[in-house]
MARMARDO-401996 format. One record per residue: y, x, z of N, C-alpha, C in turn; residue in one letter. Coordinates in steps of 0.05 Angstrom, whole numbers, plus 5000, padded with zeros to 4 digits. Layout:
% residues N
Y  X  Z  Y  X  Z  Y  X  Z  a .
...
% end
This chain:
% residues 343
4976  5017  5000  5000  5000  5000  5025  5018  5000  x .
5033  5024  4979  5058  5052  4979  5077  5043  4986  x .
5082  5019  4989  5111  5001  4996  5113  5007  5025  x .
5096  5015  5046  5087  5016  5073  5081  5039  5078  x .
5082  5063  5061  5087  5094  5071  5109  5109  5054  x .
5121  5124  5064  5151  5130  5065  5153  5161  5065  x .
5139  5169  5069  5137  5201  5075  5111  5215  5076  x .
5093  5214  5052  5065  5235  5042  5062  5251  5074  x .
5079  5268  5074  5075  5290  5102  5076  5284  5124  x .
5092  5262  5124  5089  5251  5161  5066  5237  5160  x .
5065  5222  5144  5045  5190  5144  5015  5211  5141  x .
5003  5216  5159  4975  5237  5161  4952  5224  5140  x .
4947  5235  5116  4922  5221  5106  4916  5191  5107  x .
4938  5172  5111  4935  5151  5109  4900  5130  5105  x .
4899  5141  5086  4881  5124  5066  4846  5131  5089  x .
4842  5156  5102  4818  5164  5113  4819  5155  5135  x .
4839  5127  5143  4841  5121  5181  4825  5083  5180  x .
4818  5078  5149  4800  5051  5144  4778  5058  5165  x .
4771  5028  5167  4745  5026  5187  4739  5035  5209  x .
4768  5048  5221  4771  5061  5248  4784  5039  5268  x .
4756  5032  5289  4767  5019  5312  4774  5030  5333  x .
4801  5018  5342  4809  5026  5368  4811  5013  5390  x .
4810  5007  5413  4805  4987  5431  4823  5006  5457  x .
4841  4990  5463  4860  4999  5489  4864  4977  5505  x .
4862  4979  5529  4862  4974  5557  4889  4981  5571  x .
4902  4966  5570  4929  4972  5597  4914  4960  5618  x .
4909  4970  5643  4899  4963  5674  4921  4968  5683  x .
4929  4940  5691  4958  4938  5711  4958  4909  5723  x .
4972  4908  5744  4963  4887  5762  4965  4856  5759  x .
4944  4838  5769  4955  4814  5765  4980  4812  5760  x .
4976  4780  5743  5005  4775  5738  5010  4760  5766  x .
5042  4768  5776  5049  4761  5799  5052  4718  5796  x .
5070  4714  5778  5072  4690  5767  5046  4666  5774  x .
5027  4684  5762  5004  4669  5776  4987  4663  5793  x .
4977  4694  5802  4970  4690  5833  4982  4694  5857  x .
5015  4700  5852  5033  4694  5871  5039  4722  5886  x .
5011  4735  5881  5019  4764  5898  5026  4779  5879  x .
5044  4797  5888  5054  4826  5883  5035  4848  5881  x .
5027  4857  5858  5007  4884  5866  4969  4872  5866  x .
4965  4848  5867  4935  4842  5874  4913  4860  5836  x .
4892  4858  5849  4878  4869  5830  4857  4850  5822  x .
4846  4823  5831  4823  4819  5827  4821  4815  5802  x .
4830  4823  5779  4831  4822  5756  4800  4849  5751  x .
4808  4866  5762  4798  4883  5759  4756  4873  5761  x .
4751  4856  5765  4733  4844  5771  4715  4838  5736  x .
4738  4840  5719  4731  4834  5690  4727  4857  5679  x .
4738  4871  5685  4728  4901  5672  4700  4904  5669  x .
4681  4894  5692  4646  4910  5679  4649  4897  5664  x .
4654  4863  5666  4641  4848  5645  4652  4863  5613  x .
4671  4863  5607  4685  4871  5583  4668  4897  5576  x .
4670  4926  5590  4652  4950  5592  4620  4945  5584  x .
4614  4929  5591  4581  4923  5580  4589  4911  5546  x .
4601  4886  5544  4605  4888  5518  4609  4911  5499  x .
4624  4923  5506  4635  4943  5492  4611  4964  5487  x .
4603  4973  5511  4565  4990  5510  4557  4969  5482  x .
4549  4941  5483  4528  4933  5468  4531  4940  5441  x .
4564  4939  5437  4571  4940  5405  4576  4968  5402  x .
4578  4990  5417  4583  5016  5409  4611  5021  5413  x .
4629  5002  5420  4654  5016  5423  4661  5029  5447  x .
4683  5054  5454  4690  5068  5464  4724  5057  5467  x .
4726  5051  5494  4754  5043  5495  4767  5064  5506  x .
4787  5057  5504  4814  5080  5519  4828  5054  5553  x .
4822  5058  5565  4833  5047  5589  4852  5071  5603  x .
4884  5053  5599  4908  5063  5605  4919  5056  5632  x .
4911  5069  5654  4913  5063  5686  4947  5061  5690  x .
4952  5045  5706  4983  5049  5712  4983  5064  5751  x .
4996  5074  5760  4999  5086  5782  4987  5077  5787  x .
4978  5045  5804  4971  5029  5829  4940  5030  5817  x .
4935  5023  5784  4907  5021  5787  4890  5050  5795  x .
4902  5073  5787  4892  5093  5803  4885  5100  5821  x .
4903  5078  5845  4893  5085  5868  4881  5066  5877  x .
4869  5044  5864  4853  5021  5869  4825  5041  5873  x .
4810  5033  5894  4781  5045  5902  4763  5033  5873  x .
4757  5003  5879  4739  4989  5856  4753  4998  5826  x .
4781  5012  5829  4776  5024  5789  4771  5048  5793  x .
4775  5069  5811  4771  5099  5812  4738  5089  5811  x .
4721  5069  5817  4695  5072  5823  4685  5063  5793  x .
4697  5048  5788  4699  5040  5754  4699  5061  5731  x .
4713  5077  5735  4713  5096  5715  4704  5117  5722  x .
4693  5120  5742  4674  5139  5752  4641  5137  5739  x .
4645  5116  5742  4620  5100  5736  4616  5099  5704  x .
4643  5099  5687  4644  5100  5654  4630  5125  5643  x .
4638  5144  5654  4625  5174  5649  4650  5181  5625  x .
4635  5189  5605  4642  5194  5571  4636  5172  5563  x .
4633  5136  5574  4633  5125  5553  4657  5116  5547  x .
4676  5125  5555  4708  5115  5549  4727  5141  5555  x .
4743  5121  5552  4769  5151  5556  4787  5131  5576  x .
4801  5156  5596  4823  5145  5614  4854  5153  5611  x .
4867  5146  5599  4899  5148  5596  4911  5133  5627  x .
4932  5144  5618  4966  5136  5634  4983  5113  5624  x .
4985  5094  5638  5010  5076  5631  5028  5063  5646  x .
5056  5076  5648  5079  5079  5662  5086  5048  5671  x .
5088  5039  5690  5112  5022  5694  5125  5037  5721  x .
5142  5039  5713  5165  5061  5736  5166  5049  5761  x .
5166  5033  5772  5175  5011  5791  5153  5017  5813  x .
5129  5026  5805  5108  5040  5833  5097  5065  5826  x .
5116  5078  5809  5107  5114  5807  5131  5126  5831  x .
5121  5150  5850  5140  5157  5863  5153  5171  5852  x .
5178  5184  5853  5195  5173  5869  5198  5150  5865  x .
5199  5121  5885  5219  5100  5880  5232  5097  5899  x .
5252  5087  5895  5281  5077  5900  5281  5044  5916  x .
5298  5040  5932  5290  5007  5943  5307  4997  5916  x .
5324  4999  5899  5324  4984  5880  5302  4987  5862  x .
5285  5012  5855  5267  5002  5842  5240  4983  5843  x .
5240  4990  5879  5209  4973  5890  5210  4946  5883  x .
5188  4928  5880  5186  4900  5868  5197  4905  5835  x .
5209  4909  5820  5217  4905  5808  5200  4905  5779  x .
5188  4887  5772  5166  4884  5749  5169  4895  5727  x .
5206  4886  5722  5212  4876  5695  5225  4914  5692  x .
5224  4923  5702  5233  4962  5700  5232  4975  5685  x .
5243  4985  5664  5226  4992  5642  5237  5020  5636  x .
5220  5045  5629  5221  5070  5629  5254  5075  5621  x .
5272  5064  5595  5287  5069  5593  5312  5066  5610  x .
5317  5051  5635  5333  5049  5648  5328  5062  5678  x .
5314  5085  5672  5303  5107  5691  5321  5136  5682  x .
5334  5144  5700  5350  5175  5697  5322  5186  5684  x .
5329  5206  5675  5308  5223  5656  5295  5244  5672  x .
5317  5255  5683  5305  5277  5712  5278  5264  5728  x .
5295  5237  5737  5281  5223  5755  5252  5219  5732  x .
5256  5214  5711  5231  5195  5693  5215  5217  5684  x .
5210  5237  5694  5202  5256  5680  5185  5261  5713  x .
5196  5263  5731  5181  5269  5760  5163  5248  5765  x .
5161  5224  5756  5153  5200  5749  5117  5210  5736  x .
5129  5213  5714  5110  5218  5693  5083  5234  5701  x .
5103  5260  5716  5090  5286  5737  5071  5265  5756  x .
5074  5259  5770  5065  5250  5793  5035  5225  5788  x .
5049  5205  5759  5035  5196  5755  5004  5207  5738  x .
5001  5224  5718  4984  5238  5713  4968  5257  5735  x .
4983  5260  5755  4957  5274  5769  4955  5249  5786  x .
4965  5228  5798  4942  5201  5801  4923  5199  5786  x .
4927  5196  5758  4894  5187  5747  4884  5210  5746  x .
4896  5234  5740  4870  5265  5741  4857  5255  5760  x .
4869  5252  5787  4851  5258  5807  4840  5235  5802  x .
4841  5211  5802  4830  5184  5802  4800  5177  5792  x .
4797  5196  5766  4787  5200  5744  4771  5216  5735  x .
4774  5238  5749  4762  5274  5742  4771  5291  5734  x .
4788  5278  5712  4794  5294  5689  4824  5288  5679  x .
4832  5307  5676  4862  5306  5668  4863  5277  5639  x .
4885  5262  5642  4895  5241  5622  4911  5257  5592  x .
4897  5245  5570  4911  5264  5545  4915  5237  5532  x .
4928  5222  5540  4935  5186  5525  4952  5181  5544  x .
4961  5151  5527  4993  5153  5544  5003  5121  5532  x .
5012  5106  5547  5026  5081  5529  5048  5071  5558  x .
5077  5075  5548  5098  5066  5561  5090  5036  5577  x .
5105  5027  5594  5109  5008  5599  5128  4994  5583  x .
5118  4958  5569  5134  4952  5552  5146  4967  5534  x .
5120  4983  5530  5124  4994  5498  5153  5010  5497  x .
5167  5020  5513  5194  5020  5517  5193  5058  5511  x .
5179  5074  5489  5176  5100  5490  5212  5103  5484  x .
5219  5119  5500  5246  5136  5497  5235  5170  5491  x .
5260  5177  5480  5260  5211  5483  5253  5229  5513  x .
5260  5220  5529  5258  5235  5557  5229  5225  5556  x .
5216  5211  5544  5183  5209  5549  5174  5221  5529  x .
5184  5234  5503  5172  5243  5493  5166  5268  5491  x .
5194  5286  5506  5196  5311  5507  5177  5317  5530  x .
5179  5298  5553  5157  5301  5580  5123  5310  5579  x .
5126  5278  5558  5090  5277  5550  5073  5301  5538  x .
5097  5317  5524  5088  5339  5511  5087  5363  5535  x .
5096  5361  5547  5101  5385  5572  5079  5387  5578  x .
5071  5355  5596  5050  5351  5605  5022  5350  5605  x .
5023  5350  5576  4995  5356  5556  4982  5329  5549  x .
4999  5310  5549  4986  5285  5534  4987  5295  5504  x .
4967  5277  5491  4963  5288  5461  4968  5258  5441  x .
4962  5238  5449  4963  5215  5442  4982  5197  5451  x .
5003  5183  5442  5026  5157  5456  5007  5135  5435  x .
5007  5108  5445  5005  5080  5428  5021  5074  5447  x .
5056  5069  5437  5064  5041  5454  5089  5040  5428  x .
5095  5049  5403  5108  5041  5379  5087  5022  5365  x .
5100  5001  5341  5094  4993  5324  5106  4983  5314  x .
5106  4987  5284  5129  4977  5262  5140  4948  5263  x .
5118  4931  5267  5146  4897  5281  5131  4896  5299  x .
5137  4910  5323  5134  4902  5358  5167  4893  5362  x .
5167  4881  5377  5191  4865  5389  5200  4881  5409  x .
5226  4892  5410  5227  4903  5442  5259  4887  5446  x .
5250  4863  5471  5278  4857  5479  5283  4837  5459  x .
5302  4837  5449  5308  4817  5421  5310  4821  5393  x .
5298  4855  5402  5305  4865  5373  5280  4879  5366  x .
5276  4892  5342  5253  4900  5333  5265  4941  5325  x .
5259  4948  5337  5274  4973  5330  5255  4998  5321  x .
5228  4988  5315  5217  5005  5302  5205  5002  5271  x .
5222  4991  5259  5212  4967  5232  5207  5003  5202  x .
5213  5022  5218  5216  5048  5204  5186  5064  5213  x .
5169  5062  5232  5147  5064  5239  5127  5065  5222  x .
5115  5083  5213  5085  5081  5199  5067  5068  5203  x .
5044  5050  5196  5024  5032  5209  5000  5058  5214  x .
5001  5081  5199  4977  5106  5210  4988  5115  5231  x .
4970  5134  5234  4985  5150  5266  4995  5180  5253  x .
5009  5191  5267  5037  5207  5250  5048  5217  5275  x .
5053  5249  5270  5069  5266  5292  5089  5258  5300  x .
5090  5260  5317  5124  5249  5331  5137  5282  5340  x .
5160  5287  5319  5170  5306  5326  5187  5321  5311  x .
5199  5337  5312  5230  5342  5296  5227  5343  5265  x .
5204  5346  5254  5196  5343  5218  5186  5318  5210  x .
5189  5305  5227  5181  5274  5226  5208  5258  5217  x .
5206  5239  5194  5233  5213  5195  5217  5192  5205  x .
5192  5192  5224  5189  5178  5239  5188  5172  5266  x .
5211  5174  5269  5214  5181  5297  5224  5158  5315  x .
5234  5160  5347  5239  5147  5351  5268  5136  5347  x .
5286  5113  5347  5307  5116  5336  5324  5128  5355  x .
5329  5153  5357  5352  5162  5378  5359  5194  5368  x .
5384  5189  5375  5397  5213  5351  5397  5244  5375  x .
5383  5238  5394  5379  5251  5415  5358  5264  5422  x .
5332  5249  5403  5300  5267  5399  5298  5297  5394  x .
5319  5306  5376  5311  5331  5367  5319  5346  5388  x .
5342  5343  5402  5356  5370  5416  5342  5364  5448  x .
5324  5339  5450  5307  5346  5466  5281  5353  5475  x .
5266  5354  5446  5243  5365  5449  5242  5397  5431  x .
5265  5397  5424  5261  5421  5414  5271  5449  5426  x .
5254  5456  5434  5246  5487  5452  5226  5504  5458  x .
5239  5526  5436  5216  5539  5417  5191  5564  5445  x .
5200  5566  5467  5193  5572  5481  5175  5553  5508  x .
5172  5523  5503  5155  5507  5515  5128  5504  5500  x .
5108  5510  5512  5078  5498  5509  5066  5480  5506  x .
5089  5461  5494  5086  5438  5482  5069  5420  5469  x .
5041  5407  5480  5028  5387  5464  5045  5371  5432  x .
5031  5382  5409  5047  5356  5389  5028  5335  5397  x .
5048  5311  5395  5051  5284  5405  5045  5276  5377  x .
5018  5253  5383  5007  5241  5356  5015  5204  5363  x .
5034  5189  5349  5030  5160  5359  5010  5152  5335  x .
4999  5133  5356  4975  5117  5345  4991  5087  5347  x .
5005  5079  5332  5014  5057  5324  4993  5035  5341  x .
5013  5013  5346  4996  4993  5358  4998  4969  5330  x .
4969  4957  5325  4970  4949  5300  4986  4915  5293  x .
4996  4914  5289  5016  4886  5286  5021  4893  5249  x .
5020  4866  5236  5024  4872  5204  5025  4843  5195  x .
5037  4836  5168  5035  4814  5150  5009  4812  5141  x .
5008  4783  5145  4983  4772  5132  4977  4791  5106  x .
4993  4775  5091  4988  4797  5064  5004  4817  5058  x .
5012  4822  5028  5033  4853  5029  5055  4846  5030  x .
5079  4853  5050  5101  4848  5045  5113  4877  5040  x .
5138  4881  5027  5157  4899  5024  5162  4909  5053  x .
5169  4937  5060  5181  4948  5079  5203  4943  5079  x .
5216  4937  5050  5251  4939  5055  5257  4919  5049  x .
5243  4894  5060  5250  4859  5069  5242  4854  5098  x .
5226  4881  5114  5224  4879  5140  5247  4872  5156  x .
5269  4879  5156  5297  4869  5173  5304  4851  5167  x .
5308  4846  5133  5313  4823  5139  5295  4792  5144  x .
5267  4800  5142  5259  4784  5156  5256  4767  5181  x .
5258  4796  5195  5258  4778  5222  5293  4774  5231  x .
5304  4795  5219  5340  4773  5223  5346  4741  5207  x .
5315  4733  5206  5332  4704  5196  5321  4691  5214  x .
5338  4662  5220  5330  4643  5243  5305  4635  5237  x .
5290  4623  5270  5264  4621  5276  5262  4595  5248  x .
5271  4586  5237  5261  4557  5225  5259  4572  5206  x .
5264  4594  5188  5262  4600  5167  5245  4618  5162  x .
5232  4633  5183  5208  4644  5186  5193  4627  5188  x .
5190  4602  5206  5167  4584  5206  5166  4572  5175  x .
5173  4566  5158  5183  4553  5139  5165  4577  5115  x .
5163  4603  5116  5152  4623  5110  5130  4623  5117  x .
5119  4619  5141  5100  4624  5157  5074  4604  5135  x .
5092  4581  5145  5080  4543  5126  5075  4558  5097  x .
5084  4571  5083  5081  4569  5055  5064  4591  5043  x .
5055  4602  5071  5030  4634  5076  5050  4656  5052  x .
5079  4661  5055  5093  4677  5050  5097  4703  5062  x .
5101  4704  5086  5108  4726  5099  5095  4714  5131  x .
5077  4724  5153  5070  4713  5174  5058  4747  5187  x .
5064  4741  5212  5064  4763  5229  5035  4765  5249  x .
5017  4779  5238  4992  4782  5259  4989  4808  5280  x .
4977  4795  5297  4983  4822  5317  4954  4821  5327  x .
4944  4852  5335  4913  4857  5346  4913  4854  5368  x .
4915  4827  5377  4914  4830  5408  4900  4801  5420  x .
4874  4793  5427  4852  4773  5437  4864  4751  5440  x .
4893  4755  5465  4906  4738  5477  4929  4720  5456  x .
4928  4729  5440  4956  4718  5423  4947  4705  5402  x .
4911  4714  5386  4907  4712  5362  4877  4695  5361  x .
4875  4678  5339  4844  4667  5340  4830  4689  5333  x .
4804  4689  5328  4783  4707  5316  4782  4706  5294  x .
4786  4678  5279  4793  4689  5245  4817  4704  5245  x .
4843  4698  5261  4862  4720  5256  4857  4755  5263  x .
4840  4758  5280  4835  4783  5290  4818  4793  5268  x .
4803  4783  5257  4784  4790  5233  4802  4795  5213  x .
4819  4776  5200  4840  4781  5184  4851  4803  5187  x .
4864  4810  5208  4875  4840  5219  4861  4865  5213  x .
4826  4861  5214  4815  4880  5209  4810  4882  5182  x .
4805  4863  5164  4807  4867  5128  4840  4884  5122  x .
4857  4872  5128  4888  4884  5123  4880  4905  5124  x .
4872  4923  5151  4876  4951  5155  4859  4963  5131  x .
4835  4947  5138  4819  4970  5113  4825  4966  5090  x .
4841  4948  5074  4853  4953  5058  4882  4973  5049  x .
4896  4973  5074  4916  4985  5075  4904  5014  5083  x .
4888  5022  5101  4882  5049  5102  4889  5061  5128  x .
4891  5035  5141  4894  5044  5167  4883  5045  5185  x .
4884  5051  5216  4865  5048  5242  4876  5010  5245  x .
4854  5002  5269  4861  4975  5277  4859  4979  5310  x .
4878  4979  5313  4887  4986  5341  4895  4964  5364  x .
4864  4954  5376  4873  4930  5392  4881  4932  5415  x .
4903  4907  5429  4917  4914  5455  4905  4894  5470  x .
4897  4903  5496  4878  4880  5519  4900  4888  5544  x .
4897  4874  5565  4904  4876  5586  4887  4876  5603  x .
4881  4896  5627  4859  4877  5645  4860  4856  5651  x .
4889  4843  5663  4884  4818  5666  4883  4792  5655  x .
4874  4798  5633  4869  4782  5608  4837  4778  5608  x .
4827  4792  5628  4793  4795  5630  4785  4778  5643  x .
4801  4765  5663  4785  4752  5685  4800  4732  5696  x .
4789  4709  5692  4806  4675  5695  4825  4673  5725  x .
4842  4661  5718  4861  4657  5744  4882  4686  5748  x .
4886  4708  5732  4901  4727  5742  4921  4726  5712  x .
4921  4712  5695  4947  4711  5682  4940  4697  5659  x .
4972  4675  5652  4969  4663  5635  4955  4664  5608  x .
4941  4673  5594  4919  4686  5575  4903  4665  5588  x .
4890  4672  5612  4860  4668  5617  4869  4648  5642  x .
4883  4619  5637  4883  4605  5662  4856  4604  5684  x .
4832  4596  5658  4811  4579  5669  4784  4600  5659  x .
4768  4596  5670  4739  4599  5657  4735  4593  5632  x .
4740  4572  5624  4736  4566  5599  4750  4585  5580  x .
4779  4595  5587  4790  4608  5571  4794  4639  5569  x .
4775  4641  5586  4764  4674  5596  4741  4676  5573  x .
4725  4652  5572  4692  4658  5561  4706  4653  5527  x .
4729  4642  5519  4736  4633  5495  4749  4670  5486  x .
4764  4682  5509  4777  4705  5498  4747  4724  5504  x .
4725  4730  5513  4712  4743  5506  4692  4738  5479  x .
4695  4715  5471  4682  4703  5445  4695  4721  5421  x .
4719  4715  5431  4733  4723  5402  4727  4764  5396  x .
4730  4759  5424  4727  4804  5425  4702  4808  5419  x .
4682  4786  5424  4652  4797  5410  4651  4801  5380  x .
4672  4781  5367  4660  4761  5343  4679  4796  5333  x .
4697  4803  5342  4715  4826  5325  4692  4846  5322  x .
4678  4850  5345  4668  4874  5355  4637  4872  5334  x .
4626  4849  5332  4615  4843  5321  4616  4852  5277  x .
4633  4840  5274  4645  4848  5249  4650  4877  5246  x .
4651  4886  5260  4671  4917  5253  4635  4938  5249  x .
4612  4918  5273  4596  4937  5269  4579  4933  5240  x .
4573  4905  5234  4560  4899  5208  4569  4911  5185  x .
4607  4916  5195  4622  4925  5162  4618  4965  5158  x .
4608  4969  5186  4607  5010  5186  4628  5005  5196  x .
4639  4998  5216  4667  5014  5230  4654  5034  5242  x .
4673  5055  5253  4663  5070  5274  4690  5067  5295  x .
4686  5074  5323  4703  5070  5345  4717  5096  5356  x .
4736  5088  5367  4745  5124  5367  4768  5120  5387  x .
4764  5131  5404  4788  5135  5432  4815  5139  5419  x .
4836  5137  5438  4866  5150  5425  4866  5179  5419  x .
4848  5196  5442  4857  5229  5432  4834  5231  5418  x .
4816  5223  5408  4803  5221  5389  4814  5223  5359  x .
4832  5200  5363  4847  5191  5335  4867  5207  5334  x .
4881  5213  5360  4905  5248  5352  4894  5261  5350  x .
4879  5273  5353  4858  5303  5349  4861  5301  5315  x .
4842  5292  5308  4840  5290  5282  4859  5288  5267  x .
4883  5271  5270  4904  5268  5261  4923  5295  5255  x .
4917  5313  5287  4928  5345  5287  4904  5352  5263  x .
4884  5352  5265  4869  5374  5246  4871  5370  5219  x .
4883  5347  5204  4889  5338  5181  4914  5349  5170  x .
4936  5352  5195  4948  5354  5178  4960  5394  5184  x .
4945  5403  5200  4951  5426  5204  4936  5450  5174  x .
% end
């Protein structure tokens, strides 16, 4: 789809990332909204179930711990218990990484970019050796809270020796605006020879320092795309037109927005998602929540019924991807390779 890659050298081998499944896990805490507490885990209760699925079909997920689940006993015993059949990443929400602040405690809605950088960076520190230790093994994956990657996370992550970010994607929503509509749908270096970067005219003069030991930072796009092919350079103005005139688009199977994620999408749409990619040449990069696993801990999964309806649909994907030859592949899985392609 050449209308959808922009740059041969950034955009890594595009065409050899078909039939690559990815499966990511944010573990972070009930939603407060619904079970009323602050901080509760019994979400975490869905995880085997989901983890045995995933054994049956062969996939390998990436589960992205946020501070608190790290120090949950029943997930440190969880992923103890995974071995190598998964991978364990980092995922920031600032608001319970120390240092915090009494304006930052409670505060859900926190999001990496309205964190001093000094401060967001000691953050970052502190949080990766929670899950090292949590875990075994040092974290080389990484996904912001609310998707919210800034520069002071990018220059950090590389310090730190993450190798993989997923929290960009070309129409992810952040806030009211869409600010990554310039984003590759492959996964692609993030870093000063890149025009894919993040939008801030402030990236280069902060990760560039030719004397740091610097991990290159591979984003693995989180997969969101048009039903069918649209132009890149009708992306803005698509979504700058009012909601009736997208729906109106939507009705006439013109232009319509699918996203890889259980909770948002039927199973013919999630299937759909996975034909697109392998046509386009890309990875299919799905987003779960823990608490999307297990009934009663957030709107997704009110009831039982709609717990056993969202694991239907993750079979029926999981299912498909194995009949078609997918193969499954962690985040630093998919950066690794991504470095060796294009080095």
């Amino acid at each position: 789809m050449k209308s959808e890659i922009r740059n041969p050298k950034s955009e890594i081998a595009a065409r050899r990332w078909a039939k690559h499944l990815v499966v990511t896990v944010s573990v972070e805490p009930d939603d407060p909204a619904v079970v009323g507490t602050l901080g509760a885990y019994r979400s975490l209760d869905g995880l085997v179930g989901f983890h045995a699925l995933c054994r049956r079909y062969g996939v390998r997920p990436t589960y992205l711990l946020t501070y608190s689940a790290a120090c949950e006993p029943r997930c440190v015993e969880f992923a103890r218990a995974c071995g190598n059949e998964a991978e364990f990443g980092a995922h920031l929400h600032p608001e319970e990484v120390p240092p915090i602040s009494d304006a930052e405690r409670g505060n859900t809605t926190l999001r990496p970019s309205q964190v001093e950088p000094t401060r967001l960076r000691e953050k970052l520190a502190n949080l990766m050796e929670r899950v090292g230790e949590a875990v075994g093994r040092k974290p080389t994956s990484y996904r912001a809270g609310f998707f919210d990657l800034t520069p002071a996370q990018v220059a950090a992550l590389g310090e730190l020796g993450i190798e993989a970010d997923s929290s960009l994607g070309p129409l992810e929503r952040v806030g009211r605006s869409h600010p990554f509509l310039h984003v590759p749908f492959a996964p692609h270096l993030i870093g000063v020879d890149s025009r894919f970067q993040i939008p801030d005219s402030t990236l280069k003069s902060e990760i560039r320092n030719p004397k740091s030991e610097m991990v290159p930072l591979v984003e693995v796009p989180l997969t969101s795309l048009f039903r069918r092919a649209f132009p890149r350079a009708l992306f803005g103005v698509y979504f700058r037109l009012p909601g009736p005139a997208r729906g109106a688009l939507r009705a006439l199977g013109l232009a319509e927005v699918l996203r890889f994620r259980p909770a948002a999408a039927s199973a013919r749409d999630l299937i759909a998602v996975c034909r697109r990619t392998e046509r386009m040449g890309t990875p299919a990069v799905m987003t779960t929540h823990s608490n999307e696993l297990c009934p009663g801990t957030s709107t997704s999964v009110p009831t039982p019924a709609a717990c056993e309806g969202y694991f239907a649909r993750l079979e029926q994907v999981f299912a498909f991807a194995r009949e078609r030859g997918w193969a499954s592949f962690t985040l630093t899985e998919v950066a690794r390779k991504a470095r060796g392609e294009a080095e």
